[in-house]
N, C-alpha and C positions, 0 to 999 in steps of 0.2 A: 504494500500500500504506500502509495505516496506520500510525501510530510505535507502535510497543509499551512506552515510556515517554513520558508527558507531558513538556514542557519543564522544568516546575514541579521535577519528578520530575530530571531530570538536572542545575537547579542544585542541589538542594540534597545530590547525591551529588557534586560537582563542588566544594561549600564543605568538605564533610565529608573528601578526598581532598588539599585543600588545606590542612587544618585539622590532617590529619594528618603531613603534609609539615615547618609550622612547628614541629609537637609540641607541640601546644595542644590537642585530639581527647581527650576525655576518655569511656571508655565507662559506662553508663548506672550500674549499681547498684556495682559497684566502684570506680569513679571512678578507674582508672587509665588512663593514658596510653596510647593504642591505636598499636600498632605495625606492625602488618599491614594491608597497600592494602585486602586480600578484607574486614578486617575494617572498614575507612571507609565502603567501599562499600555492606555490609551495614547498618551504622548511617543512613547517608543514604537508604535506601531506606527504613528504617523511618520515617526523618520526613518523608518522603516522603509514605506510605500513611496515616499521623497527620495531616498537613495535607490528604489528602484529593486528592491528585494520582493518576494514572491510573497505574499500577504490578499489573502482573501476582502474582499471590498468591506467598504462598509455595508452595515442591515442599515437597510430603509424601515420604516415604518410599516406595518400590513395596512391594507387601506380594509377600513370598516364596516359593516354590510349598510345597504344602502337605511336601511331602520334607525341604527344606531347614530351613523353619518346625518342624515338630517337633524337628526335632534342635538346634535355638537355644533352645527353648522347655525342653527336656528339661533343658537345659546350665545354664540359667538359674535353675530350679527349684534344682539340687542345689547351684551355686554360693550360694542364698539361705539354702537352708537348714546348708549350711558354714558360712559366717558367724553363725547363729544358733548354732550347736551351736559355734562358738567364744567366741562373748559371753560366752555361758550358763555356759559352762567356767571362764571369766576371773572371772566375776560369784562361781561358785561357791568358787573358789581364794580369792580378796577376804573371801570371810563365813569362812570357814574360818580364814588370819590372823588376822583379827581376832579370831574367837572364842578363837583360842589364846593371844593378845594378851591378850587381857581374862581369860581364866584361869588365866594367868602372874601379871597384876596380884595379882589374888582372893588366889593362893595367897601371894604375898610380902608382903601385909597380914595373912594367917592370922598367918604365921611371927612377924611384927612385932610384931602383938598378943600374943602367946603369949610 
């Protein structure tokens, strides 16, 4: 039977697992110190697959029966537009302040002058 990881492929999850061990395993765009095995493992794989070493793809997602799918889709939908009609709320309240702000100013420079 054939190896379903290259050798290539299992040092360089084997540095990355030992890397993380010292606390020296830094992950990629955050640059913090990686703490979880699953997560050394994951990173060594991906340089792994960067250097070109034989490494099975990544698992996608299974896509969900069309039942299930509707009702995540449905959920998702109302939760995005929640959040919009709360910005929009916040954003509205923000210019309203201000406006009041600014024609409190206006009025107590009338008074000033006068």
């Amino acid at each position: 039977m054939a190896r379903k990881y290259s050798k290539k492929a299992a040092a360089k999850v084997e540095r990355a697992v030992k890397k993380t061990k010292a606390g020296t395993l830094k992950s990629g765009r955050s640059g913090k110190t990686v703490k979880s095995r699953k997560q050394a493992i994951a990173i060594g794989l991906s340089e792994a697959r960067a250097a070109g070493a034989k490494v099975p793809s990544k698992k996608t997602a299974k896509k969900a029966s069309k039942k299930s799918g509707a009702k995540t889709s449905k959920s998702k939908t109302s939760k995005a537009k929640k959040s919009k009609a709360k910005k929009s709320k916040a954003k509205t309240s923000k210019a309203k302040t201000s406006k009041a702000k600014t024609s409190k100013a206006k009025k107590s420079k009338a008074r000033a002058s006068k």
